[in-house]
C-alpha positions, -999 to 999 in steps of 0.1 A, spaced: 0 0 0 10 38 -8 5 60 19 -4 94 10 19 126 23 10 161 27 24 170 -2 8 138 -24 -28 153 -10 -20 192 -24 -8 176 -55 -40 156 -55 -63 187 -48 -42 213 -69 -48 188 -96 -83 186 -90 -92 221 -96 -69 217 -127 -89 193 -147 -118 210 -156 -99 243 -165 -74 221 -182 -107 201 -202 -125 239 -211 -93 250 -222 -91 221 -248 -131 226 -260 -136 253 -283 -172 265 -283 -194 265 -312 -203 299 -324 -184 315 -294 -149 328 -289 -118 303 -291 -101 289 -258 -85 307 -235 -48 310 -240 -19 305 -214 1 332 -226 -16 369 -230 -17 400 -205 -21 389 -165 -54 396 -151 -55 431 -137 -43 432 -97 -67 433 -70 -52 465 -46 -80 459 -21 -63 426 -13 -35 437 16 -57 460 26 -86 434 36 -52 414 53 -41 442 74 -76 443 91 -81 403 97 -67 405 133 -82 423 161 -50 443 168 -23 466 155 10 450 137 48 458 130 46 453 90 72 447 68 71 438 28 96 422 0 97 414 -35 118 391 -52 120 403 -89 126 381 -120 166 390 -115 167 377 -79 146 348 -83 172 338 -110 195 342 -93 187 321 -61 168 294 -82 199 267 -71 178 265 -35 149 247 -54 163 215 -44 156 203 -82 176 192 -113 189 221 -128 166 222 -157 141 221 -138 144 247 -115 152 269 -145 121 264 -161 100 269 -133 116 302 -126 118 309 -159 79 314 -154 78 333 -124 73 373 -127 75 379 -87 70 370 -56 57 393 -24 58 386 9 42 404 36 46 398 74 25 412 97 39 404 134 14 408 165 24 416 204 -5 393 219 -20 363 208 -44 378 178 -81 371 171 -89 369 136 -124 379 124 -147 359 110 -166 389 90 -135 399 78 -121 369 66 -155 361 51 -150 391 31 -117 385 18 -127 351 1 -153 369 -9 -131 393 -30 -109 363 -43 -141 347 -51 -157 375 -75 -121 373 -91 -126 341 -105 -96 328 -79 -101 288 -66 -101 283 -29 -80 253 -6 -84 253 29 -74 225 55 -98 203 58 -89 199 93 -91 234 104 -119 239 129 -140 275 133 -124 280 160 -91 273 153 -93 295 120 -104 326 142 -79 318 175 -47 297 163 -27 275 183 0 271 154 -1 281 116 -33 282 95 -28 280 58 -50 295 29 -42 287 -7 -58 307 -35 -51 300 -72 -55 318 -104 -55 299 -138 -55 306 -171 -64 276 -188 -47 247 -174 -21 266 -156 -18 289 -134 -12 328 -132 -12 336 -97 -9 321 -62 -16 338 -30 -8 318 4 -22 332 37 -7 319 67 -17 329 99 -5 319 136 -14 333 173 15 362 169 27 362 129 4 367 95 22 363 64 8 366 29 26 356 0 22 366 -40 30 346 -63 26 360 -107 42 342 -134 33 314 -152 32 278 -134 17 242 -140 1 230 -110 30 208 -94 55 237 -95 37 246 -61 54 217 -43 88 226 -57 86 265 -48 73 253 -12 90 264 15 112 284 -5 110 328 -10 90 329 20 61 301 5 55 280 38 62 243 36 38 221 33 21 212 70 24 172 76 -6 176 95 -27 195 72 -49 181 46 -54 210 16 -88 208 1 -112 225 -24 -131 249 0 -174 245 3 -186 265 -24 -187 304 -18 -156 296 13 
């Protein structure tokens, strides 16, 4: 028997919210406009996005913000941990990557309403939803150790944009990612520029429709 790790499951789920992009993108539509294409302008950028992060917790944060450009994530693409190739053509498809950390003095509370609010913004943007499929109410409002959000963007069957929300009792990072990826470059890039690792405890899963 195989047993399944965390990152076999986020493979697994990633891929499942591939498939029907991937099968649309392959249909052309009678009378209608062809396929979307994986190349083309990026979608336009949401600006209300760290905004709606900076109010999640219940209390005022130190905040502090990086970008690794095309030029550094070349140059740092050895810590990939891949074949050489490999790691070329995956950064060879990245635009940029953001990090923003948002550190707390007490243990923070993180609102319901306003988290509600955010997937609701990622939502109208056409962005796909994982969540933990462990992760209680409670412990999504008041964590005991890391919480992780993954939203994707595709276009067609790969993607465009990532954005991972992690948030703990005293640290909230969010992290961008823009550039062109198939869905299994996410377990290469993880834990690397500030992407968290994969949690061996956490089972990633398409969120309930409209979470």
């Amino acid at each position: 028997m195989i047993r399944s790790t965390p990152k076999h499951l986020l493979a697994l789920a990633v891929a499942a919210l591939a498939l029907p992009w991937a099968i649309q993108a392959q249909q052309p539509q009678a009378g209608g406009p062809p396929p979307p294409s994986n190349f083309g302008p990026p979608p336009p950028p949401m600006p209300t996005i760290p905004q709606q992060i900076a109010t999640l917790a219940d209390q005022p944060a130190t905040h502090t913000s990086f970008t690794f450009d095309r030029s550094m994530l070349e140059a740092a693409q050895g810590v990939l941990g891949t074949d050489a190739a490999e790691a070329r053509r995956i950064v060879a498809g990245l635009s940029s990557i953001t990090v923003d950390t948002y550190r707390f003095q007490q243990p923070a509370f993180y609102a319901p309403e306003a988290m509600a609010s955010l997937v609701s913004t990622f939502n109208a943007a056409g962005w796909k939803h994982l969540v933990n499929a462990h992760a209680t109410p409670g412990q999504a409002a008041q964590p005991t150790k890391q919480m992780t959000d993954l939203w994707l963007h595709f276009r067609g069957a790969n993607i465009d944009d990532v954005a991972v929300l992690s948030r703990g009792p005293r640290t909230m990072n969010l992290v961008q990612v823009a550039g062109d990826l198939r869905p299994l470059d996410l377990l290469h890039l993880s834990g690397h520029f500030g992407i968290p690792k994969v949690d061996a405890d956490a089972v990633m899963v398409p969120a309930a429709p409209g979470k």
